[in-house]
KEFI-592003 format. One record per residue: x, y, z of N, C-alpha, C in turn; residue in one letter. Coordinates in steps of 0.1 Angstrom, whole numbers, plus 5000, padded with zeros to 4 digits. Example, Ala and Ser with C-alpha at 12.3 -4.5 7.8 and 13.67 -1.06 7.14 Angstrom:
REM KEFI-592003
513249435078512349555078513249675078A 512849785071513749895071512950005079S 
END
This chain:
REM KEFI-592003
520501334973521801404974521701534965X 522001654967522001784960523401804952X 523301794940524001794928525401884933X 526401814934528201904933527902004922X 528302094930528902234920529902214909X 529502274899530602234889531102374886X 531802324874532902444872533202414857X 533602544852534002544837535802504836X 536202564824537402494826538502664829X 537302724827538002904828538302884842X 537102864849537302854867538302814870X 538402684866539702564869540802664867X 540802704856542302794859542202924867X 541002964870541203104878541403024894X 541202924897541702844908542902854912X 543602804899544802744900545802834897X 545402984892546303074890546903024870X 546402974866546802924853546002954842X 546502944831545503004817544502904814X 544002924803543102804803543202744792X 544902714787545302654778546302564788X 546902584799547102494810546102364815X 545002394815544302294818543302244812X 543902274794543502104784544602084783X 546202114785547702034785546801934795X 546401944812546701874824545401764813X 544401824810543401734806544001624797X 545001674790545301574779546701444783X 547501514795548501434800548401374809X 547101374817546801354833546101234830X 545701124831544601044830543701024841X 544301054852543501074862543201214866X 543001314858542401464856541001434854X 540001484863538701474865537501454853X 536501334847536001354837535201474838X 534301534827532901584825531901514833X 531401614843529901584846528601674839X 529301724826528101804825528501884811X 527901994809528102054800527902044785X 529102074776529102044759530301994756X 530401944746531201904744532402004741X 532302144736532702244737532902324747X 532402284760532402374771532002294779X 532702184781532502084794532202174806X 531802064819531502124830532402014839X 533502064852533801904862532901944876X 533001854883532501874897533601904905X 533102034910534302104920534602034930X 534201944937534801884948536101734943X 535601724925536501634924538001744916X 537701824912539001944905539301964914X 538802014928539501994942540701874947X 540201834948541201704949542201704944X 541901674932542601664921544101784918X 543601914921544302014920545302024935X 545201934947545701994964546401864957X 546101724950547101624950548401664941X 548001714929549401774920549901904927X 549301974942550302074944550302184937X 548702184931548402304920547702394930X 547402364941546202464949546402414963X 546602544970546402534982545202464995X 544402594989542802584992542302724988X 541102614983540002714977539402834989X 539702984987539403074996537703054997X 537703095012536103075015535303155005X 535203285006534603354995534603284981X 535503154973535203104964533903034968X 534502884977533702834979532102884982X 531902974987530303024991530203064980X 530603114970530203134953529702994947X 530702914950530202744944528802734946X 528802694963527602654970526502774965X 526202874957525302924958525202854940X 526102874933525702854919525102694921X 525202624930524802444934523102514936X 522902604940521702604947520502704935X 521302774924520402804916519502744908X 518602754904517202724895517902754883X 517902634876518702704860517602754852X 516102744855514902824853514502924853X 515002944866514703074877516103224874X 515803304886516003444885517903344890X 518803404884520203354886520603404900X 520103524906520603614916519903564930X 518703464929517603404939518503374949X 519303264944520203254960520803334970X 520903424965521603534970520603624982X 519303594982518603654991518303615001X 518003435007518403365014519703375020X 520603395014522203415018522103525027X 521903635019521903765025521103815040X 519803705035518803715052519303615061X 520403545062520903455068522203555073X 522803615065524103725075523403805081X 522003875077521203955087521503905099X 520503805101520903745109522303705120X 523003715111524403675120524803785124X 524303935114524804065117523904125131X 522404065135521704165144521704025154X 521703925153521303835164522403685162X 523803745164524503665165524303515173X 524003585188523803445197522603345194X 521503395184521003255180521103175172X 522003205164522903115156523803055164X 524303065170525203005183524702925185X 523302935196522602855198521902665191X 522102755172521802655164522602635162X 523702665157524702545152524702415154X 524802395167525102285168524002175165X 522802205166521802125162522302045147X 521201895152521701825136520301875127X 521001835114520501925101519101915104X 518601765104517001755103515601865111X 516601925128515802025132516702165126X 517802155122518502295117517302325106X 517102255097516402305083515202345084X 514202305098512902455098513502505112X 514402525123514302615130515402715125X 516502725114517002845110516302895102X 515902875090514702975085514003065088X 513302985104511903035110512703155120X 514103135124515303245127515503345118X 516003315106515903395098514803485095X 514003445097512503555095512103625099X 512003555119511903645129512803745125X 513903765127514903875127514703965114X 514703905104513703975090512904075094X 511704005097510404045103510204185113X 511304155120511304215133512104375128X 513504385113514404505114513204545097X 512604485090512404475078510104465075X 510004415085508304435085508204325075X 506604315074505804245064505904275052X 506504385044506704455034508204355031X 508904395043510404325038510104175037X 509704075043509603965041508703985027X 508003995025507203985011507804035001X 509404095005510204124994510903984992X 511303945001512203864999512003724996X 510703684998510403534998511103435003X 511503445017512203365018511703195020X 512603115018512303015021512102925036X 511102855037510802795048511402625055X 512202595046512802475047513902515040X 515402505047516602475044517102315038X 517702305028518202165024519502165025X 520102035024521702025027522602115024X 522202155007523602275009523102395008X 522002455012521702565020522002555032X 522102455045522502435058524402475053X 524802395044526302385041526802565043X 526102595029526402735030526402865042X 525202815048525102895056526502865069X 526702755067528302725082529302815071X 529202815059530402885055530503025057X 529603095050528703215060528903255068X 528503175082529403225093530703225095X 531603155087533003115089533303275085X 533003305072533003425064533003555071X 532003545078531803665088532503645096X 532603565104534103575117535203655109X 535503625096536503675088536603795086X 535203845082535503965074534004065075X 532904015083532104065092530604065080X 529704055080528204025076528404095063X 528304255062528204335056529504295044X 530204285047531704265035531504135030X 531004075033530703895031530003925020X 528603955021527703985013528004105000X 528904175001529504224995530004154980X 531304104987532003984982530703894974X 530103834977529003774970528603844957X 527903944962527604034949528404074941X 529904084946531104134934530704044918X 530603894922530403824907529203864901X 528103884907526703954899526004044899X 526804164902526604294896526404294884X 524904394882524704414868525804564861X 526204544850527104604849526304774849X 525504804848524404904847524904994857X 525204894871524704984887525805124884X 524805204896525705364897527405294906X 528005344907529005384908529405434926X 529405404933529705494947529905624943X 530805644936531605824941530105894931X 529505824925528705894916527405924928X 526805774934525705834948526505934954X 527605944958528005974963527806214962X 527806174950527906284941526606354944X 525606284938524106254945523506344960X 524206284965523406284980524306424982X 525606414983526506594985525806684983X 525406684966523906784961522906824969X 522106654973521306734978521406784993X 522606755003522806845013521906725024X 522406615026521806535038520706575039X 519606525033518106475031517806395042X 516806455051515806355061515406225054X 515106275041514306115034514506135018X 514906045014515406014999514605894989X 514205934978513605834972514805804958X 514705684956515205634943514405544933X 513805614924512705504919513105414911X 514505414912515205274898516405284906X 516405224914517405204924518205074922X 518204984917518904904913519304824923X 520504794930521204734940521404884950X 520904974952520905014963521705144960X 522805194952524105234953523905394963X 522705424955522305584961521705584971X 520905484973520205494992521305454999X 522505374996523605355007524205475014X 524305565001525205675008524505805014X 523305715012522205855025523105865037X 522505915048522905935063522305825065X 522905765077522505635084520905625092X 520705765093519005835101518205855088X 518705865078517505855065516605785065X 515305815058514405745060514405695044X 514605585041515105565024514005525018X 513705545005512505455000513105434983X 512905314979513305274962512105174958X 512605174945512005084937512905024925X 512204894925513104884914512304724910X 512704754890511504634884511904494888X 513404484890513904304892513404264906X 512504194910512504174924513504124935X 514604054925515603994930516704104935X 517204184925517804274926517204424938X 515904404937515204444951515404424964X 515404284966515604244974517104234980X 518204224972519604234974519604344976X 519404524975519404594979518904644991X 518104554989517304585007518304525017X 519004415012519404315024520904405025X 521804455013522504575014522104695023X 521104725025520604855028520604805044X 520404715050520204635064521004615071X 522104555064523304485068524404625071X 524204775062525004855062524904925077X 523504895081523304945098523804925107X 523704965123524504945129524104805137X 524404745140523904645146522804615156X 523004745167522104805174521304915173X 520904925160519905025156518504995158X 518205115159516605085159515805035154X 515104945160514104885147512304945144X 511904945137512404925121513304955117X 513704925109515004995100514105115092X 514205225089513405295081514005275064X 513705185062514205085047512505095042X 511905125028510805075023511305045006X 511804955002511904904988510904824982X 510704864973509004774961509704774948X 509304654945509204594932508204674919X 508604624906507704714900507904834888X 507804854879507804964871507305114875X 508505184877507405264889506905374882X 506905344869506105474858504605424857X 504805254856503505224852502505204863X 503405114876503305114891504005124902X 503405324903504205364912503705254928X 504905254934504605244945503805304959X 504205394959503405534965502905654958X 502105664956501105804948501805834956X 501205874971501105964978502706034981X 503505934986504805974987505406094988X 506406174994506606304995507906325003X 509306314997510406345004511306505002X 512206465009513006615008513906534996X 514806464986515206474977514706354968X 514706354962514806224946515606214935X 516506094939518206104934517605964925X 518105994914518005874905518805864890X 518905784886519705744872518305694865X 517705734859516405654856516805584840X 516305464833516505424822516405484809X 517005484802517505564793516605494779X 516305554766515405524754514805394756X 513805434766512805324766511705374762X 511505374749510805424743508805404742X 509105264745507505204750507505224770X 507405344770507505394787505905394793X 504905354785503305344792502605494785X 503005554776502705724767500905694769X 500405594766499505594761498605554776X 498905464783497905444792498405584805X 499305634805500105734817499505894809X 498705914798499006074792497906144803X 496806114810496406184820496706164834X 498006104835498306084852498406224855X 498206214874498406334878499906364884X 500906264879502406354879502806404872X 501906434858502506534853502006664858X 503206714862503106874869503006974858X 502707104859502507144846501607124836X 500607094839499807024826500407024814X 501506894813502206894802502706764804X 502006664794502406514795503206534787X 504406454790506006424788505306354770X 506106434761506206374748506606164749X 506106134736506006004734507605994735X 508506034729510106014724510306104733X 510406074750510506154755510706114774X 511105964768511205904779511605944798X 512905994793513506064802512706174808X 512406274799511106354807510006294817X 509806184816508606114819508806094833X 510406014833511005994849511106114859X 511506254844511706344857510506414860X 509606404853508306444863507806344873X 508006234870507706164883508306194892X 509706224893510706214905510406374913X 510206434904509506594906508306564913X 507306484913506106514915505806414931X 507406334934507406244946508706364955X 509006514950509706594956508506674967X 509106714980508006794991508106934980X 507507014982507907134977509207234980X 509907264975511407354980512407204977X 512307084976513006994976513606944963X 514906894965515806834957515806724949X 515206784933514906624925516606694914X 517606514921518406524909518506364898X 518906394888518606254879520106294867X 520606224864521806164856521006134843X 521106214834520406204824521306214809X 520806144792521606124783521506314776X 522906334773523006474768522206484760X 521006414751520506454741519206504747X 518506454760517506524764517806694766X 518806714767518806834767518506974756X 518706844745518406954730517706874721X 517006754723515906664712514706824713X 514006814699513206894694511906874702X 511806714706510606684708510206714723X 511606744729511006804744511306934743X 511207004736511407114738510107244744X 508907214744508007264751508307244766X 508807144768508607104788509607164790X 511007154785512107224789511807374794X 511407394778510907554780510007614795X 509007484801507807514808508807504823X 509707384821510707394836511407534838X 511807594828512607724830511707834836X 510307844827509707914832509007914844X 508707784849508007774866509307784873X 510707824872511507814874512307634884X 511407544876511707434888513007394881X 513707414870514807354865515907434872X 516907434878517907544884519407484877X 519507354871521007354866520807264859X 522107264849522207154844523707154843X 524106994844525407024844525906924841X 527306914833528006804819528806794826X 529106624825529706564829530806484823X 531906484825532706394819532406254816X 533006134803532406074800533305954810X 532505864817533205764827532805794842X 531605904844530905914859529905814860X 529405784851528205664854528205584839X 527205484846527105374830526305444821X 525805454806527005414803528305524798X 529605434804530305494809531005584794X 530805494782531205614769530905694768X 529705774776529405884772528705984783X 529206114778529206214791527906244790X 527106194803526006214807525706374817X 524406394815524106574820523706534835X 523806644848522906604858522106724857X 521106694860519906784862519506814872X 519206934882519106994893517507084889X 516706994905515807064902514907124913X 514407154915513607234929512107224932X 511607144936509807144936509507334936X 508907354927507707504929507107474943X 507707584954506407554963505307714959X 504107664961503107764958502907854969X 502907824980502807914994504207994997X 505307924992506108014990506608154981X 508008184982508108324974508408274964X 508108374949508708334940509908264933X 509808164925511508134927511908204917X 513808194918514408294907514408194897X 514008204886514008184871515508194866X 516508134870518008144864518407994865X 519507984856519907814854521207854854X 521707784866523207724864523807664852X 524907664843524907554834526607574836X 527007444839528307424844528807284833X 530307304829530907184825531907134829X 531807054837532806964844533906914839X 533506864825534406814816536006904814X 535507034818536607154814537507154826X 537507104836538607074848538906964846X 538406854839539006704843540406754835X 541706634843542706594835542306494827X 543706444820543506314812543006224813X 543406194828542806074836541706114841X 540206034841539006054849539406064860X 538906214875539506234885538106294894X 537806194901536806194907536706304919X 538006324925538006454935537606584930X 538206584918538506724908536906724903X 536406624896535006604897534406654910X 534306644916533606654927533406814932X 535106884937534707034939534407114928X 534207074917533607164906532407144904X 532207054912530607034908529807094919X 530407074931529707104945529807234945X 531107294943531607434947530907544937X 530107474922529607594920527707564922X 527407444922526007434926526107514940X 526807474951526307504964526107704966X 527607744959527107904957526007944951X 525507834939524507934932523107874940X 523307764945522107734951522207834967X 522907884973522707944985522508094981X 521908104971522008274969522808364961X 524108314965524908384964525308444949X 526508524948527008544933527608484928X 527208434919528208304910529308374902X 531008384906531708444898531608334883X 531408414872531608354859532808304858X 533008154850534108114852534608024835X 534908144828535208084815535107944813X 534307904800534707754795534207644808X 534107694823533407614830531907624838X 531907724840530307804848529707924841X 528207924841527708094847526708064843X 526208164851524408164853523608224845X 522408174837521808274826520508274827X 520008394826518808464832517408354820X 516608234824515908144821515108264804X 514708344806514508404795515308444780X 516908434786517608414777517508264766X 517308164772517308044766515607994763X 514808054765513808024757513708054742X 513907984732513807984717513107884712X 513807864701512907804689513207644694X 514607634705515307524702515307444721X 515707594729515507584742516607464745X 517807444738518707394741519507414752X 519707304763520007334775521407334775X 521807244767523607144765524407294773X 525007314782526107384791526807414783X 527907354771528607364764528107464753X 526907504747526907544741526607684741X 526207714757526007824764527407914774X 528807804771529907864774531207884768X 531208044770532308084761533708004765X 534708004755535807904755536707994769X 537107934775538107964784539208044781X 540108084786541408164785542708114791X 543708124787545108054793544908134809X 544908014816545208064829546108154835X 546108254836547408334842547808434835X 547408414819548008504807549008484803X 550008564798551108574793552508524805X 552008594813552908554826553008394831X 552108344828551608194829552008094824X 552308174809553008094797554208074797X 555208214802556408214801557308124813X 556008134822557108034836556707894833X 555307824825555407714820556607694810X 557307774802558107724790559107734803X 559507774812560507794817560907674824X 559407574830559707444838559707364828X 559207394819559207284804560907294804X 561207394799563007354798564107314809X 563407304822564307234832564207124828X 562407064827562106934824562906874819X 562906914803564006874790565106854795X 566106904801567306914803567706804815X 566506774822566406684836566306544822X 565406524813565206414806566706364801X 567306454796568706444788569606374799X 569806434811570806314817570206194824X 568406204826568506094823568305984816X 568605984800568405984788570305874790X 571105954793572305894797572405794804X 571805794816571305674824570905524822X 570105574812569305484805570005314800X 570005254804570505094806571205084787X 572305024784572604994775572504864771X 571804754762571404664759572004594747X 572004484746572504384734570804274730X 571204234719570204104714570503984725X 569803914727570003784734569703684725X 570603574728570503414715569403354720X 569103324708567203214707567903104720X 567003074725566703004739567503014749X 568003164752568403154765567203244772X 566203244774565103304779564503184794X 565203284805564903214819563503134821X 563403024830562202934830561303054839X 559603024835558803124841558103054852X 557703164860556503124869555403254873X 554503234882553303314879553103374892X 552803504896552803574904551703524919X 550603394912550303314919550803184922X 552003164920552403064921553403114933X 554103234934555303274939554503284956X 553003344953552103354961552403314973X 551903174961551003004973552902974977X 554003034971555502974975555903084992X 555203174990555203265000556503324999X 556603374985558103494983557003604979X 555803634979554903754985553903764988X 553003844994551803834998551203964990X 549603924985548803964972547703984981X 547604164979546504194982545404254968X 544104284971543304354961542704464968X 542204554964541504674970539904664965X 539604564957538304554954537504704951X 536304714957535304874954536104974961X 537204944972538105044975537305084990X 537805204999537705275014536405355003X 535705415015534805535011535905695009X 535805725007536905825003535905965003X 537106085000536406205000537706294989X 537206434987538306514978539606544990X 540706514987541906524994541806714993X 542206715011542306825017543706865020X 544406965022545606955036545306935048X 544906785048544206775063545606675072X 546406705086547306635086546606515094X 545306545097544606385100544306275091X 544606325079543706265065544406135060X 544006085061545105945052544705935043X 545805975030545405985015545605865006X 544505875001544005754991544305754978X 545305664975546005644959544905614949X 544705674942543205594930543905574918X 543505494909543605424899544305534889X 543805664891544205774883545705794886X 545605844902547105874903548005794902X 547905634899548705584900549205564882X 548005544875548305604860549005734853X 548905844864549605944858550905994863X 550705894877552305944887552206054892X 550906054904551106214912550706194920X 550406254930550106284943548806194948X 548406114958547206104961546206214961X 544906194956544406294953542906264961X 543006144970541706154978542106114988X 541306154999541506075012540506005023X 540405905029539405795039538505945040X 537205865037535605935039536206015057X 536605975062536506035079537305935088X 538106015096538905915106537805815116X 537905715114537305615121535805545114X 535805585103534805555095534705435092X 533605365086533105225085534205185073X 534905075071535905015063537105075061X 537505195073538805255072540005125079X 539205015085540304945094540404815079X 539804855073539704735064541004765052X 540704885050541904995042543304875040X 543804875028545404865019545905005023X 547004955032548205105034549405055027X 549805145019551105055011551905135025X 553105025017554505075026555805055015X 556705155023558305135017558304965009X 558604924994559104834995557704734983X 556604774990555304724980555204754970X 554504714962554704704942553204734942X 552604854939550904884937550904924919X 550004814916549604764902547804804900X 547704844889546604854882545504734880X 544104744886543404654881542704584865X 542904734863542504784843543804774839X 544404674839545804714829546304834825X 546504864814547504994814548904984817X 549404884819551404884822551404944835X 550904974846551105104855551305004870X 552505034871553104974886554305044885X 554405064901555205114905555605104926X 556405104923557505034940557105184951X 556805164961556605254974558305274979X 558505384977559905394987559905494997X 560205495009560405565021560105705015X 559405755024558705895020557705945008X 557705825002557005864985555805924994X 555105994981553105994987552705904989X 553105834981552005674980552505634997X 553605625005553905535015553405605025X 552305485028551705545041550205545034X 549805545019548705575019547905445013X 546605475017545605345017545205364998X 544905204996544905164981543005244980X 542805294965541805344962541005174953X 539805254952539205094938540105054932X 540004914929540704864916541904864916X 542604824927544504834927544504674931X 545804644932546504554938547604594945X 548104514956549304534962549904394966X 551704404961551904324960553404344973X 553504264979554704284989555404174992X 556404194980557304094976558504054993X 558403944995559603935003560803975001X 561904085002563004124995564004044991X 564403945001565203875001565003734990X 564003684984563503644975563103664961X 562503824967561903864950562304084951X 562804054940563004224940562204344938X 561704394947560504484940560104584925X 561404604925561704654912561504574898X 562204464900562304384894561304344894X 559904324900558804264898557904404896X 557904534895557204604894557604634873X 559104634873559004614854558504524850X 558604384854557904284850556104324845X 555704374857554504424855554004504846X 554604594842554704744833554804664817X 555604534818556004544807554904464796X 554704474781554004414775553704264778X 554504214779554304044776553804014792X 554504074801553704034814552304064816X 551604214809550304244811549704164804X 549904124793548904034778548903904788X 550303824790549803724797548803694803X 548103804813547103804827546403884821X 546403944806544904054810543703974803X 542604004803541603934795541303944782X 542004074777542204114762543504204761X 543304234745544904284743544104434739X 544204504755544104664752544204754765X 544604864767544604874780543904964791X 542504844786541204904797541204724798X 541904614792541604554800541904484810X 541304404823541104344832542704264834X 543404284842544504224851544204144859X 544704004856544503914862545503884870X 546403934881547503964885548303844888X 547303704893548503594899548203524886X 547903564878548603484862549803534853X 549903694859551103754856552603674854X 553103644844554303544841555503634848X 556303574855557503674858558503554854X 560003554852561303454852561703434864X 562303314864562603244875564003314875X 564803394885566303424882567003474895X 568003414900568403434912568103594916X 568503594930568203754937569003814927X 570203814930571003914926571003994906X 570803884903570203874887568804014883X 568203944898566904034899566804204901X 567904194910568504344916568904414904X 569504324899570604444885569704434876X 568304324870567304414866566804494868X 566004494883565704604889565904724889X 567304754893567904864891568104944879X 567804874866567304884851566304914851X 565404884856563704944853563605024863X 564405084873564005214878564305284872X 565805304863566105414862565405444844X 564805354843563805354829562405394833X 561505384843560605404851560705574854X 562005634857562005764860562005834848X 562605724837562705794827561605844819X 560505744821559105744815558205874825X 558805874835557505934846558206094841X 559506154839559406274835559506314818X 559306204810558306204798557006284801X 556206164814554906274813555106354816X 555606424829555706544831555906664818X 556506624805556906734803555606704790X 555506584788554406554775553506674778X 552606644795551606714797551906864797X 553306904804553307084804553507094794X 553707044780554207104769552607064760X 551806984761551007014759549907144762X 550107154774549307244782550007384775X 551207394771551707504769551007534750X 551207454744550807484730549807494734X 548407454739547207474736547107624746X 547707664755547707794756547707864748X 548807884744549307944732548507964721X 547707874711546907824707545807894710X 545007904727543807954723543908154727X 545408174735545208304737545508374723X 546508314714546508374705544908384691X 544008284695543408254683542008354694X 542108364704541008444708541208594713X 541908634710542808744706542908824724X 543208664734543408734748545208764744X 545908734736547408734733547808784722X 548808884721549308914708550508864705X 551808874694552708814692553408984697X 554408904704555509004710556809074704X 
END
């Protein structure tokens, strides 16, 4: 018999919507509460099919969502020896499967286990074999005999996919074991825009895939990456994202491997090379790699000098005229010890930008990493121009990280200066400087240090109609400063009995959605086709949708959170930040961005308002978050709310709106009055302003 999945006692409560001081109370009052099959004495383990039970008999749990259970059944099936992520590639070649050749799983089902366990495998492979070649199977190792709860899992699998379709299943899987490292979507995203839809794209530290996903679907992709497991999950990502009826092969080629020390392809030769390569790995191969022939230039990449190393490889796997970009640590830009090659990229003119990034576009996420834009030298061609973009991104973000805003500042001045054209200088954020200029002693590339400070936008005239909305602001705050609910102390124990936002759930006074990685999105246009996408930002700073669905009819647009009149959309990163959709707002009508929740209280039960203060307020976020700070994690159906008739609820409610409005033109005036001093501030101190 193959060992019951067990569970910690954290799980037990992420089950059951409860803390995990709830279930050593049940442990200590229950006697028939499930023993230890496992574990420490400090960190017992139970068997989830008996917490099951156990939890549907007290009326603590409905049922375990499928997506749990196929998590169980895989953690049942790992090698506590082995690679943690192994099950997961079986899994993944088994929705292939259900994704390109539904009807022969049909076919099997019904068979009993003893011929199920070699003729699905030997299904699985063909189909492998057939979109993926001998390369793909040899990535994946799959197994040739299924056992009980690999047959198990796989019925769940398909249950999953009727649900929610191959591609999103496997998704869902990988949500729990993502390495926290991987790029980011909007970041490939970023990526691939640059280089302008590439025929063929290489990623030589591709990780789980992020930057070959958002090639074109006709790309011909090629990665590498050292974990074979994580290899192979990318591949099976990279497969599943096709169309069902695509052509086979799939033009997918991913290898395992260190691909400094073993490249995969010498020969290799694409139109772009998009990569995040590993950062101070300082034992990178200096010694056995100082006469390879990727270094271009006859100039082996310095020992402390890692990052160079990557980007000559990535350069030397570019066709000529082609697009090598890489996400690199700000200090490559100004360490002493690269400063020869910098110097040598300016001069063969293959370096064309560099450009600073705000800190939160990729991992790791504390710190603002450079991207580097580069050009293969072709020799048969004309000279190239010897000039470097050097752009800082950071000088448009607002408060909030804003990935749209990110985006056209970054595209809109690469794409001018890369088409030729004249790059208007753009204080404190762009301009182009003649590669001769920056060859010194130091050849410091850092963007920032090469851009003069900006200027109050608008001048003087700029200033005076900001102070002029700054004092409506103020004056708008004052009455409703009046507004503002009048309050008394309340006597020790009259504090309403509580319950939990999963509890109200599974009572069905609302229905709890999550937005998970979120729609594919793009920079919001005035498009009246566009359905605009709420992100985690706007809903933190109270403005406008600021992105909208990648394209009408696009892959995961039907899958899309559309709030409406009436729904409560909450923050997945804590922060206090909820707020109620009402008839006409931006938000109604628009689809949830990454990392939200939406919650759509029955009215007649639960008040939306009243459940949206709840949320905002201290004691409800601490209850549910995972720490006391507010980046962290919201655990939303542990969220404590009071138990208190409707009407009770309403005349709260009606208190935390008109407190909610009161806070939202706080910011407003925090930020213009901010914006206004530091005007002030730098026209006067850089003598674009005199005193009048």
């Amino acid at each position: 018999m193959p060992p019951s999945p067990e569970v910690t006692a954290v799980e037990i409560a992420r089950l059951a919507g409860v803390g995990r001081a709830a279930v050593s109370n049940w442990r200590k009052r229950h006697a028939d509460f499930p023993q230890p099959v496992g574990g420490s004495e400090a960190s017992p383990t139970f068997a989830l099919p008996q917490v099951e039970d156990w939890l549907r008999r007290q009326g603590k749990i409905a049922e375990l969502p499928l997506v749990e259970r196929c998590r169980q059944q895989l953690d049942a099936l790992r090698d506590p020896a082995g690679n943690p992520g192994a099950p997961l590639l079986p899994a993944g070649a088994f929705l292939l499967l259900l994704h390109r050749a539904p009807r022969r799983w049909a076919a099997l089902a019904g068979e009993p286990d003893t011929r199920l366990a070699l003729a699905l495998p030997r299904a699985v492979a063909e189909v492998v074999g057939e979109l993926l070649g001998d390369a793909g199977l040899g990535l994946l190792e799959l197994p040739t005999l299924y056992g009980s709860t690999q047959l198990e899992l796989c019925r769940m699998l398909a249950r999953l996919t009727a649900e929610q379709g191959a591609a999103a299943a496997y998704e869902a899987l990988l949500t729990t074991s993502r390495q926290s490292g991987q790029l980011p979507p909007e970041a490939a995203a970023l990526l691939l825009a640059l280089a302008g839809g590439p025929a063929s794209i290489l990623d030589p530290s591709c990780g789980l895939g992020a930057v070959l996903r958002a090639a074109p679907a006709d790309a011909v992709r090629h990665g590498q990456e050292r974990d074979p497991v994580t290899a192979g999950a990318a591949l099976l990502r990279l497969a599943l994202q096709a169309a069902p009826d695509a052509p086979v092969p799939l033009p997918l080629h991913l290898a395992t491997g260190d691909a400094l020390r073993a490249d995969a392809d010498p020969a290799l030769l694409v139109d772009a090379v998009l990569c995040r390569p590993p950062y101070n790995e300082r034992d990178w191969g200096y010694e056995e790699l100082r006469y390879d022939a990727r270094w271009l230039f006859d100039r082996t990449p310095p020992r402390a000098e890692p990052e160079l190393a990557w980007l000559l490889h990535c350069l030397a796997h570019t066709r000529p005229g082609g697009l090598t970009a890489l996400l690199l640590p700000p200090t490559v830009a100004s360490r002493r010890s690269g400063r020869r090659l910098r110097a040598e990229l300016l001069r063969t003119g293959a370096l064309r930008a560099v450009l600073a990034l705000p800190a939160g576009a990729a991992p790791p996420y504390g710190v603002p990493l450079h991207l580097w834009l580069l050009r293969r030298p072709d020799p048969r061609g004309a000279a190239p121009t010897r000039r470097l973009l050097l752009l800082d991104a950071t000088a448009t973000q607002p408060e909030q990280f804003d990935w749209p805003i990110l985006h056209r500042t970054v595209l809109d001045g690469w794409q001018a200066f890369d088409a030729g054209g004249e790059v208007v200088e753009r204080l404190g954020v762009h301009r182009v400087l003649d590669s001769i200029e920056l060859l010194d002693d130091d050849t410091d590339l850092a963007p920032a240090r090469h851009l003069p400070p900006p200027t109050p936008a608008g001048g003087a005239s700029a200033l005076a109609d900001q102070r002029g909305r700054l004092g409506e602001l103020l004056s708008m705050l004052a009455e409703l400063d009046q507004r503002l609910p009048v309050v008394a102390e309340t006597g020790a124990g009259q504090g309403a009995p509580m319950t939990t936002i999963g509890e109200l759930a599974r009572a069905g006074a609302l229905e709890l959605f999550s937005s998970g990685a979120g729609p594919a999105v793009r920079p919001w246009a005035e498009d009246l086709s566009a359905t605009p996408v709420l992100t985690e930002q706007d809903l933190a700073a109270g403005r406008r949708p600021s992105a909208a669905l990648a394209e009408a009819g696009a892959p995961g647009e039907g899958a899309a959170l559309l709030a409406r009149p009436g729904d409560v959309l909450a923050a997945a990163l804590g922060g206090a930040s909820a707020l109620v959709v009402r008839p006409g707002d931006p938000a109604d009508g628009a689809a949830l961005g990454a990392r939200l929740h939406l919650l759509r209280p029955d009215p007649a039960l639960l008040d939306p308002e009243f459940l949206a203060g709840r949320l905002r307020s201290t004691a409800g976020a601490r209850s549910a978050s995972s720490h006391a700070s507010t980046t962290s994690r919201l655990d939303v159906r542990r969220v404590q709310v009071p138990r208190l008739p409707i009407g009770s609820q309403r005349e709260l409610g009606e208190a935390f709106g008109r407190i909610a409005a009161f806070a939202a033109g706080l910011r407003q005036a925090e930020e213009l009055g901010r914006q206004l001093a530091q005007g002030l501030t730098d026209g006067l101190a850089d003598g674009g302003l005199s005193l009048g």
